[in-house]
C-alpha positions in Angstrom: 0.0 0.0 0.0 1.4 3.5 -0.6 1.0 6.6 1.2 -0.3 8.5 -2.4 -2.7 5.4 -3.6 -6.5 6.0 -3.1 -6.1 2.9 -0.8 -4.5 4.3 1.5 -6.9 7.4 1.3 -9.5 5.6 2.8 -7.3 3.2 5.1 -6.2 6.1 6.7 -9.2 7.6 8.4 -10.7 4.1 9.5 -6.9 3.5 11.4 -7.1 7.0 13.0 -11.1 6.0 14.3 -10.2 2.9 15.4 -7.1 4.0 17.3 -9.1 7.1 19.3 -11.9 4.7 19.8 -10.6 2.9 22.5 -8.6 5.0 25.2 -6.3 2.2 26.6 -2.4 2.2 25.6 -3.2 -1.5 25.0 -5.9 -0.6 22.5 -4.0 1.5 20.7 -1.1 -0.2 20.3 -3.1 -3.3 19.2 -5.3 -1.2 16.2 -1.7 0.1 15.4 0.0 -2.8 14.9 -2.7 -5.1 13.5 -3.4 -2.4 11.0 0.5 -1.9 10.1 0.5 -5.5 9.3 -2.3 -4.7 6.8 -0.3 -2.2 5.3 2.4 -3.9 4.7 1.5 -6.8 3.4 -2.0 -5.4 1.3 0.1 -6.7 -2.0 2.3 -9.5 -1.2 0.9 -11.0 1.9 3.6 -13.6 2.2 5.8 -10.3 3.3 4.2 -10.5 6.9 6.1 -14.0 7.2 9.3 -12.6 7.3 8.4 -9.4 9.3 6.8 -11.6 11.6 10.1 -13.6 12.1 11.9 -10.6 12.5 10.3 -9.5 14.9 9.5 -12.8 16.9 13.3 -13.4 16.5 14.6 -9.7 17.7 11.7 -9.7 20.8 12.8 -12.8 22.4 16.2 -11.7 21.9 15.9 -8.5 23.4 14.1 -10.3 26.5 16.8 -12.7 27.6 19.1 -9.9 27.3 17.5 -7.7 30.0 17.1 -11.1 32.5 18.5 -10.0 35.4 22.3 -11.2 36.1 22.7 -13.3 33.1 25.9 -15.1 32.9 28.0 -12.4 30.7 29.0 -15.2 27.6 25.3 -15.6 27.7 24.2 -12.4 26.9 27.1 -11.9 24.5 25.9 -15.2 22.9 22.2 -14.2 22.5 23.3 -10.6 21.0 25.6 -12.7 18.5 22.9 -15.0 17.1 20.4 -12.0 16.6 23.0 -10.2 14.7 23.7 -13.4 13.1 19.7 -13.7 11.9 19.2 -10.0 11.3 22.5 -9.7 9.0 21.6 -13.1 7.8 18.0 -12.6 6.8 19.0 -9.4 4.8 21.9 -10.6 3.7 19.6 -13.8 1.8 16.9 -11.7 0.5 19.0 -8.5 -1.0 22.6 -9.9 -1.5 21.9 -12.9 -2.3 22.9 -12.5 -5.6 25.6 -10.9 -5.4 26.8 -13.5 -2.9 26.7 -16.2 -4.6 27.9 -14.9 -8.0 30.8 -14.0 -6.1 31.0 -17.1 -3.6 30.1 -19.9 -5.5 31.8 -21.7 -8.1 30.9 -21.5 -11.7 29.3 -25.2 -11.6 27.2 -24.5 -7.9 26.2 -21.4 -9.8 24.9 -22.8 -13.3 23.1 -25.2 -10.8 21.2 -22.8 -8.4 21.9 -19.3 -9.7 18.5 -19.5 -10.9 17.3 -20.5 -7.2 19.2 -17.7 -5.7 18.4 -15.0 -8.9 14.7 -16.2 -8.2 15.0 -14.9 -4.3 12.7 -11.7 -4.0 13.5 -8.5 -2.6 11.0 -7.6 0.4 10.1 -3.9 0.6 11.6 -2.0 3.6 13.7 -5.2 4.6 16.5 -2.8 5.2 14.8 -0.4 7.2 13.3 -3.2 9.7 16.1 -5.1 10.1 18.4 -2.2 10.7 15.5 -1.3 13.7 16.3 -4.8 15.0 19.8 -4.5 15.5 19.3 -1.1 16.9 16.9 -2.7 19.5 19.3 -5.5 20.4 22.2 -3.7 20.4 20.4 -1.4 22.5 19.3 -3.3 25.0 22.5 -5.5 25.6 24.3 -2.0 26.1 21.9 -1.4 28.6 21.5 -4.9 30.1 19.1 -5.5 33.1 17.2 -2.1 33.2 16.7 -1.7 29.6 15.5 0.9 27.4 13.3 3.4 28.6 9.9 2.6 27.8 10.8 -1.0 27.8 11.8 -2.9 31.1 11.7 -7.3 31.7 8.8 -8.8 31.8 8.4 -11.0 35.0 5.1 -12.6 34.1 3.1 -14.2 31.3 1.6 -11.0 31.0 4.0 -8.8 31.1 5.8 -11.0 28.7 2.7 -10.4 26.1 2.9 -6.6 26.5 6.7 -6.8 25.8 6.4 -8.8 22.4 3.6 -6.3 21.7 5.6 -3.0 22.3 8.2 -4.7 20.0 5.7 -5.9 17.3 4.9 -2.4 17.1 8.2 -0.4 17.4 9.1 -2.6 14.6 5.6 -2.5 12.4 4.0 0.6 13.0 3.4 2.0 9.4 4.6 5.3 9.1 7.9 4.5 8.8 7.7 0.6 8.3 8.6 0.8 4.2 11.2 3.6 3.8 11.8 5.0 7.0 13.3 7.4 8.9 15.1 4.8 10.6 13.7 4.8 14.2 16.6 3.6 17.0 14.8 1.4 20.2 16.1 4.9 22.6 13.8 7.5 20.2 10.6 5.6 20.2 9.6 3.1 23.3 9.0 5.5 25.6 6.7 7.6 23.7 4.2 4.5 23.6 1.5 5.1 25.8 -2.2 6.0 25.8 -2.9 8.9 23.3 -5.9 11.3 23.1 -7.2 12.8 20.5 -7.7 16.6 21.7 -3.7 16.3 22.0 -3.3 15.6 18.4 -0.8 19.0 17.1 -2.6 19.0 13.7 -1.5 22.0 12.4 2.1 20.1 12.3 0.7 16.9 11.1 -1.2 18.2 8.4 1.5 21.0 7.1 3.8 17.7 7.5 1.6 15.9 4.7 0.2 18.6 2.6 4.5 19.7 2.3 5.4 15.7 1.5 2.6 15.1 -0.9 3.6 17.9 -2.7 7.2 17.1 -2.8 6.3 13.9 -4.2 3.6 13.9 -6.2 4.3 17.2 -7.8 8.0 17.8 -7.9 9.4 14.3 -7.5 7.0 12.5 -9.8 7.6 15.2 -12.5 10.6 15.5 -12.0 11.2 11.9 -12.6 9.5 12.2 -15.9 11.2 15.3 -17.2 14.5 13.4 -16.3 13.2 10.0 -18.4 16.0 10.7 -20.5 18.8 10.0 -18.2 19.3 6.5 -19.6 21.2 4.8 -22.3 20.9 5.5 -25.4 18.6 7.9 -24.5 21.0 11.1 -23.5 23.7 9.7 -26.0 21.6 11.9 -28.3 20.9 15.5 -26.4 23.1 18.7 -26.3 25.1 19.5 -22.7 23.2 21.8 -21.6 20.4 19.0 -21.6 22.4 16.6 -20.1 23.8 18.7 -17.0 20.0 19.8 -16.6 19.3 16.0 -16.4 21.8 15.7 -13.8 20.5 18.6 -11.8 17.0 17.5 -12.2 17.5 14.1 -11.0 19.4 15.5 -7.9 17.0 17.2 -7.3 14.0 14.1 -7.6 15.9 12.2 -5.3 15.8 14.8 -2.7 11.8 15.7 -3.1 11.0 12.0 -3.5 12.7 11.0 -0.4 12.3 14.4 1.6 8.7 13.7 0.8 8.0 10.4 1.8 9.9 11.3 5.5 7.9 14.4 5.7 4.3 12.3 5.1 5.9 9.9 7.4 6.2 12.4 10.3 2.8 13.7 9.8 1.3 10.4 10.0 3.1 9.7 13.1 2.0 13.2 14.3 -1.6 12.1 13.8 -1.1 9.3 16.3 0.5 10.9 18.8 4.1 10.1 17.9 7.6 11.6 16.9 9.7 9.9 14.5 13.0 12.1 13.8 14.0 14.3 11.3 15.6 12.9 8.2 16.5 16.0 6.2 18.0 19.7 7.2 18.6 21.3 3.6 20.7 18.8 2.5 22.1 21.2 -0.4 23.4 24.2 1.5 26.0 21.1 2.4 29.8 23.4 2.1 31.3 20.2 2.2 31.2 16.3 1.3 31.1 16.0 5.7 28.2 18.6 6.3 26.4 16.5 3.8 26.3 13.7 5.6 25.0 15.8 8.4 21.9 17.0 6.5 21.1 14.2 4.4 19.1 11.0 5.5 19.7 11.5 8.7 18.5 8.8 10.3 21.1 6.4 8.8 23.6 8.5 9.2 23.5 8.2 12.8 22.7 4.4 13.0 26.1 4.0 10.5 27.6 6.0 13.5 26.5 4.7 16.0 26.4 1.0 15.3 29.1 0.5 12.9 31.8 3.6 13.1 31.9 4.1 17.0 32.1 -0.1 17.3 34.9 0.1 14.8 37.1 2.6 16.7 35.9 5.4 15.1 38.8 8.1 15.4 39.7 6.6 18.8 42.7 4.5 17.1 44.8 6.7 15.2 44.7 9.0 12.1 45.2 5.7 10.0 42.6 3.6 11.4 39.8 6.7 11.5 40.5 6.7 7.6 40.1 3.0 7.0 36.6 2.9 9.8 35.5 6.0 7.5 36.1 4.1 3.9 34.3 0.6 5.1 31.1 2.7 6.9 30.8 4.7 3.6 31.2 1.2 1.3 28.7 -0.8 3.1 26.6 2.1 3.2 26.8 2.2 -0.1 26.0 -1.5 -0.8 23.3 -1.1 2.1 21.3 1.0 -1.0 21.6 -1.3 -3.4 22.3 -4.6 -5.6 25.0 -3.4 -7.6 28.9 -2.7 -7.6 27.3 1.0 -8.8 26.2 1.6 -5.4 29.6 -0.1 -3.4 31.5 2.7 -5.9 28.8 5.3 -4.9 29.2 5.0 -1.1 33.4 4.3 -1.9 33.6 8.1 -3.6 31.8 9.6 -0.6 34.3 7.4 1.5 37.4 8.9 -0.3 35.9 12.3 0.3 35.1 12.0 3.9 38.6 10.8 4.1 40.0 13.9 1.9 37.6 16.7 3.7 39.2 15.3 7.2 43.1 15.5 6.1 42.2 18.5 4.6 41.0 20.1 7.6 43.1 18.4 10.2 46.4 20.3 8.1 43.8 23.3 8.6 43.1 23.2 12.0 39.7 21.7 11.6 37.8 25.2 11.0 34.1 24.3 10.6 32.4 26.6 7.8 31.4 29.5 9.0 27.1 30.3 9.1 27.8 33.9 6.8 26.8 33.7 3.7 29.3 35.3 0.4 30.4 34.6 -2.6 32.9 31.8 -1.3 30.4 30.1 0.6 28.0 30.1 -2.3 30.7 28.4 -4.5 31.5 25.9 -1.9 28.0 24.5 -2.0 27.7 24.9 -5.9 30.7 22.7 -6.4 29.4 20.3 -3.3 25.9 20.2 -5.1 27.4 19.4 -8.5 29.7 16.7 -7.0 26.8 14.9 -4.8 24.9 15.4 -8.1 27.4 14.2 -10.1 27.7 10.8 -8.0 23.9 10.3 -8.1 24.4 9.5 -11.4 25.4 6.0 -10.5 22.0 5.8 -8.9 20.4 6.0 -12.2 23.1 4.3 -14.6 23.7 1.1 -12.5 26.0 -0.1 -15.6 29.5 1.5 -15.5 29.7 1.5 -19.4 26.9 4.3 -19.1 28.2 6.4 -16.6 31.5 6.3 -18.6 29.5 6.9 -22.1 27.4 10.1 -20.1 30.7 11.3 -19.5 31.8 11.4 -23.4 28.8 12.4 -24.0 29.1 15.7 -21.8 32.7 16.2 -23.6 31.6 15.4 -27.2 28.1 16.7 -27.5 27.0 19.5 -29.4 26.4 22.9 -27.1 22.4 23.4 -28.1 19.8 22.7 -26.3 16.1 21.4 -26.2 14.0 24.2 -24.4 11.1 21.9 -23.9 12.8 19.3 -21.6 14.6 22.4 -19.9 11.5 23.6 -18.8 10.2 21.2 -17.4 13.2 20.4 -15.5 13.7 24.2 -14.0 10.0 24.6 -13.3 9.4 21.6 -11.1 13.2 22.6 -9.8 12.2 26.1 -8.4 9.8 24.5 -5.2 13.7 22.6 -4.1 15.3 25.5 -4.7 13.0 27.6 -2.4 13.1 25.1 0.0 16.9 25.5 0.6 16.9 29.4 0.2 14.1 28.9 3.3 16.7 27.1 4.9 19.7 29.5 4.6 17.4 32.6 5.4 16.5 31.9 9.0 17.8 35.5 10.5 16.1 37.4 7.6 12.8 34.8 7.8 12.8 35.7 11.8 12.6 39.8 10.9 10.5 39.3 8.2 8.2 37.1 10.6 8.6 39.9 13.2 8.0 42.8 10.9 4.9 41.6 9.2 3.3 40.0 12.3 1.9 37.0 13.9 -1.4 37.3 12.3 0.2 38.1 8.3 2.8 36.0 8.7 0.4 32.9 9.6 -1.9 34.2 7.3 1.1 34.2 4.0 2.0 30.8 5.5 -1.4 29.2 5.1 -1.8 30.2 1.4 1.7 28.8 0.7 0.5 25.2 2.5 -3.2 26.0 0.9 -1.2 26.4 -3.2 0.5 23.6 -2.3 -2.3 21.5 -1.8 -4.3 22.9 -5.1 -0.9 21.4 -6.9 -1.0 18.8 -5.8 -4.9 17.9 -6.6 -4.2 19.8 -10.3 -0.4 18.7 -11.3 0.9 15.6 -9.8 3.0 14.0 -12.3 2.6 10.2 -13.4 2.9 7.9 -10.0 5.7 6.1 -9.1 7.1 4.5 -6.5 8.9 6.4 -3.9 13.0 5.5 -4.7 14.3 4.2 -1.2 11.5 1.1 -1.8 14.1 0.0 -3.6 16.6 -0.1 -0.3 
């Protein structure tokens, strides 16, 4: 099911009656999760099979690891084999593929390549499983007293109400598909009984109206206008077409994703929860490093936190900071996807990260300053074009394309098509603004101040109100939000 089907129109408001019918945590928390188990398996059932061993298998785990004074090799053991099933289970299901043509001999694979090529992807596997490991992980850090919002159980009873809070930190809809990646510490306390005169609506609702537009009306047109960034398509169009392509599709990925985070959030909103912010103007970024401080977020900080820091981080020497920072950055990059395209993807940004921090060290380590000039806006041109530049192996998963876009930008006439340019800079501009928002905070906050409480709301309702008329009037052909896919 999918947050912009007609489906989900209508699945939405009987879930949100449903869940303020009954006024009980355990009510709500039941509705919540029964129904996220609807949604995610409304067109492949079979998917709830695996989410339902997930979860069984990450519960129990997390259970024997808050017993109270558990032999230590036990514990240790227990965390092992749940890292063992999460990685295993993911690995299976989206690598294995690429295991096995890499793994296997030429004879085992003529004889059950087909088996393993056969193996399907499930949606969100990625997101779900990375919630797992952050919920054992978690938990064994914190041994007997747990998480907050989560304690042993020391009855059947309790023991039910513990599998349920799991079933639901891992199900509940919002985020269940594509995230924001929601860690055990951000989201088990907030479960509780929820009302519905507590509801902040104007957040959830400017949260929805803002994502639906970014999809639906810049992403999926976007997407469309950009069709031609595939071989032997642009082998054909001027340079300034394809550097526009480029731009265009930079900027899809970033509405498309943005969006489906920012619909997320509102639907969490509308239940009473928080889930955390994925996005902070990614493409102000001055630098390859403040990048990965603005963009997705929410795996930026679980790659921290659960695979850098556990490495050594920058604990063990100059050396060793700059090997942690190339594998983090090449898994990550394999986490997206299928293909050697993506391992090379997240490699580049490794090499960056890498550069950027001998760079800096040799300079002292100056973060970029908050003014805005002429320097600064060249920093984040030439960041933009090189984050834009790598996308491209996003979209030309073949290496023999990316290096024949490449000739093509050298050998290609200068012309252009106006058509396809338009299209590309008019469903643009809304991304655009959306930074220039975020850079202008002091002159937002006197314009705010100078125009008044009562203007200024008044301007911001007819933004969120045009937005909303777009998206009725001009969403573009429907497609399916990119990080399904991961």
């Amino acid at each position: 099911m999918h947050f912009t089907s007609w489906t989900f129109a209508a699945f939405l408001p009987l879930v949100l009656l449903l869940h303020y019918a009954g006024r009980s945590a355990v009510w709500q928390v039941s509705i919540l999760t029964i129904a996220s188990f609807i949604f995610y398996g409304w067109n492949a059932p079979w998917l709830t099979l695996l989410l339902v061993a997930s979860t069984t298998v990450n519960a129990e785990a997390a259970r024997r690891l808050m017993e109270p004074d558990p032999a230590p090799g036990r514990r240790r053991l227990v965390l092992i084999l749940a890292l063992v099933f999460n990685l295993g289970a993911l690995g299976l299901f989206k690598y294995g593929k690429l295991l096995g043509k890499l793994l296997l001999p030429q004879e085992l694979w003529a004889q059950w390549g087909h088996w393993i090529t056969d193996i399907p992807l499930p949606i969100g596997i990625s997101f779900y499983t990375f919630q797992g490991i952050s919920l054992v992980v978690d938990v064994y850090r914190a041994g007997s007293k747990g998480v907050v919002g989560l304690s042993f159980p020391h009855s059947p009873r309790e023991t039910v109400a513990f599998h349920g809070r799991v079933w639901f930190f891992k199900a509940f809809f919002p985020q269940l598909i594509a995230g924001p990646i929601v860690k055990a510490g951000e989201f088990f306390y907030q479960i509780g009984a929820k009302r519905f005169q507590d509801v902040d609506w104007d957040t959830a609702i400017k949260r929805l109206i803002a994502g639906l537009f970014l999809k639906m009306v810049v992403a999926d047109n976007l997407m469309e206008a950009t069709s031609a960034l595939r071989y032997p398509l642009f082998t054909v169009l001027p340079k300034v077409n394809l550097v526009a392509l480029l731009y265009g599709y930079s900027f899809a990925i970033f509405a498309d994703f943005c969006g489906y985070s920012m619909i997320a959030m509102g639907l969490a909103k509308l239940f009473g929860y928080e889930l955390p912010i994925n996005f902070n103007y990614p493409y102000l970024s001055r630098s390859i490093t403040e990048f990965w401080r603005r963009w997705h977020l929410s795996l930026s900080s679980w790659l921290r936190e659960y695979l850098y820091i556990p490495l050594g981080g920058n604990r063990k020497g100059e050396a060793r900071t700059y090997v942690n920072l190339f594998l983090v950055m090449f898994l990550g990059g394999l986490w997206h996807g299928v293909a050697w395209s993506f391992a090379v993807w997240g490699t580049a940004h490794g090499i960056l990260l890498a550069l950027e921090r001998l760079v800096g060290r040799h300079r002292g380590g100056a973060e970029p300053s908050e003014r805005w000039g002429l320097w600064a806006f060249l920093q984040v041109a030439f960041t933009f074009t090189l984050v834009s530049s790598l996308w491209l192996l996003f979209k030309l998963t073949d290496f023999q394309h990316v290096i024949e876009y490449a000739r093509c930008l050298v050998r290609n006439p200068m012309g252009a098509h106006p058509q396809a340019l338009y299209a590309i800079g008019v469903f643009s501009i809304p991304v655009v603004f959306h930074h220039v928002w975020g850079a202008s905070t002091i002159g937002r906050e006197r314009l705010k101040a100078r125009l008044g409480f009562s203007v200024w709301g008044r301007l911001t309702a007819l933004v969120y109100a045009l937005m909303l008329f777009a998206t009725i009037v001009n969403n573009g052909a429907p497609g399916d939000f990119v990080y399904f896919q991961f």
